[in-house]
LUMDREN-372255 format. One line per field, with one value per residue: residue in one letter; x, y, z of N, C-alpha, C in turn; residue number from 1. Coordinates in steps of 0.05 Angstrom, whole numbers, padded with zeros to 5 digits, always signed. Atoms other than C-alpha are relative to their C-alpha. Layout:
N
res <- (A, ...)
nu <- (X, ...)
nv <- (Y, ...)
nw <- (Z, ...)
cau <- (X, ...)
cav <- (Y, ...)
caw <- (Z, ...)
cu <- (X, ...)
cv <- (Y, ...)
cw <- (Z, ...)
n <- (NUM, ...)
***
This chain:
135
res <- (X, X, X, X, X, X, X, X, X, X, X, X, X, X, X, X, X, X, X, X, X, X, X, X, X, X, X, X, X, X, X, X, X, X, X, X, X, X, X, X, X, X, X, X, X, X, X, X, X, X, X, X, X, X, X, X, X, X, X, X, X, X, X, X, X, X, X, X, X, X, X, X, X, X, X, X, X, X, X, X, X, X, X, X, X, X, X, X, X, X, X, X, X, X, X, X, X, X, X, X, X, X, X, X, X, X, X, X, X, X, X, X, X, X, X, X, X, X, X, X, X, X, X, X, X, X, X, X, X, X, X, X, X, X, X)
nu <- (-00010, +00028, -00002, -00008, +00024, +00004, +00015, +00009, +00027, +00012, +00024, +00015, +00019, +00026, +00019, +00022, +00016, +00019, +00012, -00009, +00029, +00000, -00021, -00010, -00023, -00004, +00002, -00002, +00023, +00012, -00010, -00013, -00011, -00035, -00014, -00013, -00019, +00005, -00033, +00009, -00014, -00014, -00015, -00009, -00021, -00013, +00017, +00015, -00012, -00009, -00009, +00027, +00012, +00018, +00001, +00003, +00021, +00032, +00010, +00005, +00025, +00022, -00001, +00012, +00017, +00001, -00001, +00029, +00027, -00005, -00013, +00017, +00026, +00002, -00010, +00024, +00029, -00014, +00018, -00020, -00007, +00020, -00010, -00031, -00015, -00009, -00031, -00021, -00007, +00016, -00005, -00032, +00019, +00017, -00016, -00014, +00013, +00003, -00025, -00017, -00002, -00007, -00028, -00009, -00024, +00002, +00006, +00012, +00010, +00017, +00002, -00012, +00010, -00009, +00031, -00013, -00028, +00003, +00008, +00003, +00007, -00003, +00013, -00006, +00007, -00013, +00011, -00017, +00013, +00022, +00014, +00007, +00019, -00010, +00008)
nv <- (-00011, +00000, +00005, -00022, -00005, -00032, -00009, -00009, -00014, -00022, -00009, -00013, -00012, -00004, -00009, +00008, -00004, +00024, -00006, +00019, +00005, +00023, -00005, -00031, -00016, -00032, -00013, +00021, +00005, -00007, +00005, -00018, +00014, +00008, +00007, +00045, +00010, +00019, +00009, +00029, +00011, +00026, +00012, +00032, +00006, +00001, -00023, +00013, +00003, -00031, -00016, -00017, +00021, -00017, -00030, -00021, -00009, +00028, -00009, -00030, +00011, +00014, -00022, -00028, +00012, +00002, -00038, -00008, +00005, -00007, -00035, -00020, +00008, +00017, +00023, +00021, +00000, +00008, +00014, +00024, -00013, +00012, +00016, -00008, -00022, +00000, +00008, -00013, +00030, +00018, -00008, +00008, +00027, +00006, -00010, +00026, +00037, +00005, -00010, +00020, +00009, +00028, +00013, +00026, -00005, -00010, +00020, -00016, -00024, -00007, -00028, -00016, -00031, -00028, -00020, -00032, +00008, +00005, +00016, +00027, +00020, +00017, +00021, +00033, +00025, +00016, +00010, +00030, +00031, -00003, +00015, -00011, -00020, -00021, -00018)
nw <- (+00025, +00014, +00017, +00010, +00015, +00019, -00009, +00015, -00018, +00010, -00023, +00012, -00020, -00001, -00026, -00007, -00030, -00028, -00029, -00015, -00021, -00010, -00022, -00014, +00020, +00000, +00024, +00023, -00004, +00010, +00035, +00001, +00022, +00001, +00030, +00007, +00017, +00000, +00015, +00001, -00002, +00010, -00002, +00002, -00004, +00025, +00020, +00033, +00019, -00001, -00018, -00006, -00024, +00014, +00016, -00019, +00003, -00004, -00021, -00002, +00011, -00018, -00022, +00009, -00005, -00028, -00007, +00017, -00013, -00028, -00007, -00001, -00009, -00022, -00009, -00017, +00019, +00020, -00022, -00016, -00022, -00009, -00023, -00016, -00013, +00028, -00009, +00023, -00011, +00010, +00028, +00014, +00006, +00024, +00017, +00018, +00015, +00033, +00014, +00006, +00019, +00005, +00016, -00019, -00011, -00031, -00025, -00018, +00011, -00017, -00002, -00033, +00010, -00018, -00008, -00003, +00006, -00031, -00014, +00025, +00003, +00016, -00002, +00017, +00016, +00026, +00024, +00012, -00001, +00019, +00031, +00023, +00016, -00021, -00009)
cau <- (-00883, -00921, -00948, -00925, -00978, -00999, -01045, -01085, -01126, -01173, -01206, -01258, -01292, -01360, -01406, -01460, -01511, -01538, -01564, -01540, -01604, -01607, -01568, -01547, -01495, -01510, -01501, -01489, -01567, -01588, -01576, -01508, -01458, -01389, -01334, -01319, -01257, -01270, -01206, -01225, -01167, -01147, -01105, -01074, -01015, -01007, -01029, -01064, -01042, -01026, -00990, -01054, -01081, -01142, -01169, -01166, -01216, -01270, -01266, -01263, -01322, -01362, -01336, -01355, -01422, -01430, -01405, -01463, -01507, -01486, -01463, -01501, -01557, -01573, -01551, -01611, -01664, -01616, -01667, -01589, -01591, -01661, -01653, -01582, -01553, -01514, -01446, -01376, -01371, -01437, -01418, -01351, -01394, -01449, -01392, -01354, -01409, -01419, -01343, -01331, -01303, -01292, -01219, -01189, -01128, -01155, -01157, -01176, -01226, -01229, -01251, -01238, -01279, -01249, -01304, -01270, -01205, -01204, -01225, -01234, -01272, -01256, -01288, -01248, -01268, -01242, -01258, -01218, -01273, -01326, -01367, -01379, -01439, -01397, -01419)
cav <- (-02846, -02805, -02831, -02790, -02754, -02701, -02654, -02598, -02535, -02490, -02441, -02384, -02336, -02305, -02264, -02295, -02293, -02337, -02334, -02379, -02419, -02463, -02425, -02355, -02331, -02253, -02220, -02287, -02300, -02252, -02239, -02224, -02233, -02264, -02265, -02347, -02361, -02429, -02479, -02551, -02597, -02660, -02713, -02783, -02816, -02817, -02769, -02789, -02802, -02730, -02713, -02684, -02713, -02666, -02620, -02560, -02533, -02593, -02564, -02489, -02504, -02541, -02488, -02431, -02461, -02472, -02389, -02373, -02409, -02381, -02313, -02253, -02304, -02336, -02395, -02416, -02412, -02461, -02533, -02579, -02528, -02554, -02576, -02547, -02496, -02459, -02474, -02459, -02539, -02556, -02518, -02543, -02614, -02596, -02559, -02628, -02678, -02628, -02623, -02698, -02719, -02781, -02793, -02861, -02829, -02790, -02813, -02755, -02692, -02640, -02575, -02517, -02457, -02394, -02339, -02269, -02296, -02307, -02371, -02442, -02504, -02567, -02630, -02695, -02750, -02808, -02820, -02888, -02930, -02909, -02960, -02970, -02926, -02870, -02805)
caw <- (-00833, -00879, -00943, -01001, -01030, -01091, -01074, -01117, -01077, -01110, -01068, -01078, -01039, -01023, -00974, -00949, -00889, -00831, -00762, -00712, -00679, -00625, -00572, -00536, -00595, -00578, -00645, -00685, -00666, -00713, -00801, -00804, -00864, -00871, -00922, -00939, -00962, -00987, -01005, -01033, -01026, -01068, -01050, -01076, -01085, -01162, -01221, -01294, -01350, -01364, -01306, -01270, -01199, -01222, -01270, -01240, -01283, -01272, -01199, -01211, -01250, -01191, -01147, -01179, -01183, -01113, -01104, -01152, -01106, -01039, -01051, -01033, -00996, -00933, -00913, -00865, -00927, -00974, -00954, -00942, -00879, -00861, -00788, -00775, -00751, -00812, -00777, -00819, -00793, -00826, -00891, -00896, -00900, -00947, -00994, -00997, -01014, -01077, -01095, -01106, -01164, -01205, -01214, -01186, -01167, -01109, -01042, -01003, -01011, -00964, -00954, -00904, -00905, -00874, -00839, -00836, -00849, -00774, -00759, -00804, -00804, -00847, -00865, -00899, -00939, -00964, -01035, -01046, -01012, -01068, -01099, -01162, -01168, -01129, -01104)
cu <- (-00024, -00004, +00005, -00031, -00005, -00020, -00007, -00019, -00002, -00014, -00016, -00004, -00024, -00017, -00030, -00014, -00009, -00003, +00006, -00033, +00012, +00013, +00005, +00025, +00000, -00007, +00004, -00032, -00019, +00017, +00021, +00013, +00031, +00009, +00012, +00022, -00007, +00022, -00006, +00029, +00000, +00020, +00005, +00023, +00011, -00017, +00000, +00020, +00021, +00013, -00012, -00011, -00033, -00008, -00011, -00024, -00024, -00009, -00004, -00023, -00024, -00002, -00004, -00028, -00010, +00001, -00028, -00024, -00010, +00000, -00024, -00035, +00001, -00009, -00027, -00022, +00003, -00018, +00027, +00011, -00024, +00006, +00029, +00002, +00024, +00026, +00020, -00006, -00022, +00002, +00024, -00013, -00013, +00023, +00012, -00009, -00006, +00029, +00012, +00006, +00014, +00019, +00011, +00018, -00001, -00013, -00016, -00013, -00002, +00007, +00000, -00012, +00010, -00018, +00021, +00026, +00016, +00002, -00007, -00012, -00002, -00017, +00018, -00014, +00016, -00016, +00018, -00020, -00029, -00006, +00008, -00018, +00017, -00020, -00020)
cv <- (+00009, -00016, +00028, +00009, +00027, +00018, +00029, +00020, +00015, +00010, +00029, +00021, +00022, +00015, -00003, +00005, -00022, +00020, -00032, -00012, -00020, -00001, +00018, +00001, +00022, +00010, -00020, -00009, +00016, +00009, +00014, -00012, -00007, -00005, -00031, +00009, -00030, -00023, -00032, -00012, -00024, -00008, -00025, +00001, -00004, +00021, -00022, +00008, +00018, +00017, +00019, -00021, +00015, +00011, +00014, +00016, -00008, +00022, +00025, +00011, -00007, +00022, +00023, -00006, +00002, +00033, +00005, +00007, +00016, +00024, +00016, -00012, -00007, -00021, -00022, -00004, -00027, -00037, -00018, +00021, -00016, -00018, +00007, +00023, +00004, +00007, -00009, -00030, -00013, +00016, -00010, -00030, +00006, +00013, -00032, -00023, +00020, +00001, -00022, -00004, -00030, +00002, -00020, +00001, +00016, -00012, +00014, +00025, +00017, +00023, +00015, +00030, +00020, +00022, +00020, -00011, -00006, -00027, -00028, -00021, -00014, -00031, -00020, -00012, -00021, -00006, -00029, -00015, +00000, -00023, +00000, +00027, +00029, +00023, +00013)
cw <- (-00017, -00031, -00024, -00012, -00022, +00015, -00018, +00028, -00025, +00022, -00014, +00023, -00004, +00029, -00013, +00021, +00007, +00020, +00006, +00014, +00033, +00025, +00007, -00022, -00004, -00029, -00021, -00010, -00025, -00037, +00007, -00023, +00002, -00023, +00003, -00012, -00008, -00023, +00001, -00005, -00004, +00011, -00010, -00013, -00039, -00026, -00018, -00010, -00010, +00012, +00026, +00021, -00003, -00025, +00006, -00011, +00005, +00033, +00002, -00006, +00017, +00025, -00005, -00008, +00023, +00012, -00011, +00018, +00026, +00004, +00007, +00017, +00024, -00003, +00019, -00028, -00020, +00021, +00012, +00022, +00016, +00028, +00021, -00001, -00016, +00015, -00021, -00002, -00030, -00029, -00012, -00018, -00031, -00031, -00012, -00015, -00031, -00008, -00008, -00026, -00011, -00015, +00025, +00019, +00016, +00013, +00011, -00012, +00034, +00011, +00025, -00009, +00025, +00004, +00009, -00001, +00025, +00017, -00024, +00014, -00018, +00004, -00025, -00002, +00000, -00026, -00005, +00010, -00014, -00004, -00033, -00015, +00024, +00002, -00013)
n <- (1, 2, 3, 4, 5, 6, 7, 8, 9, 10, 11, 12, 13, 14, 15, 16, 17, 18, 19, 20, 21, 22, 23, 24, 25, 26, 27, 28, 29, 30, 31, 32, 33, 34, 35, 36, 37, 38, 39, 40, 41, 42, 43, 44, 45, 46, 47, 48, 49, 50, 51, 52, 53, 54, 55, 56, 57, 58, 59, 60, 61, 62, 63, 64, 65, 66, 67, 68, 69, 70, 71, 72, 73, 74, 75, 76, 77, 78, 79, 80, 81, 82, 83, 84, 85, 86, 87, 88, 89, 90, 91, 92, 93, 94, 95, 96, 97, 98, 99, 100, 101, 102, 103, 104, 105, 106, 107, 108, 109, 110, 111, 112, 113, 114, 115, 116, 117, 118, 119, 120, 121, 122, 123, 124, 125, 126, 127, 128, 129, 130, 131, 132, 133, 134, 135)
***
C-alpha cells in the first residue's frame, strides 16, 4: 500500500553545454549544448500550518538561482563537475544537494532533469533522516 502523500514540483529550464569524457560518445565527446528541463519535486505526508507542504517561492527562488548559474555555460568548467563526467545522472545529483530545504514536513526531494525533452535522469533523497544541523 502506498503511503498518502502531498507533493509540490517546480521546474525550470535552461541551455547549457558539456562534453562527455571518459569514453567513445561520438558527437557527445565534443562541446555540444542541450535544453534542461529541470523539475524539483517535494514530498511528505502533511502540510504547515498554512496549508503549504512548501513555499513554492523559497524554491523558485533557489531554482532560479541555480538557472542563472548554469545557463548559457559549460558544465565541465563548473569545479562540483571536477572528476566527473557532466552526466544528466550526475546533474540531477549536484542540482538536489542545492535544492534542499528546511521544512519538517518533507520527506522526500527529488529532482529529474530532462535533455532535449527526450530523455530524463533523476536523483531522490530523503530529507526526514536530517540531523539537527541539516543540509
Amino acid at each position: 500500500m502506498i503511503e498518502p502523500m502531498y507533493s509540490v514540483t517546480v521546474k525550470r529550464e535552461l541551455i547549457a553545454q558539456h562534453f562527455l569524457v571518459g569514453g567513445d560518445w561520438g558527437r557527445e565527446n565534443e562541446l555540444n549544448s542541450h535544453r534542461y528541463e529541470i523539475e524539483a519535486r517535494y514530498e511528505g505526508a502533511s502540510l504547515d500550518q498554512h496549508g503549504f507542504l512548501v513555499d513554492i517561492d523559497a524554491v523558485s527562488a533557489m531554482l532560479d538561482g541555480l538557472v542563472e548559474r548554469y545557463r548559457d555555460r559549460t558544465l565541465n568548467e563548473f569545479p562540483e563537475f571536477d572528476g566527473l563526467n557532466p552526466s544528466v545522472e550526475h546533474f540531477a545529483r549536484i542540482l538536489a544537494e542545492r535544492l534542499v530545504v528546511d521544512a519538517p514536513n518533507i520527506a522526500v526531494l527529488e529532482v529529474t532533469v530532462w535533455e532535449d525533452g527526450g530523455a530524463a535522469a533523476g536523483y531522490r533523497r530523503s530529507l526526514e533522516d536530517r540531523g539537527p544541523d541539516r543540509d
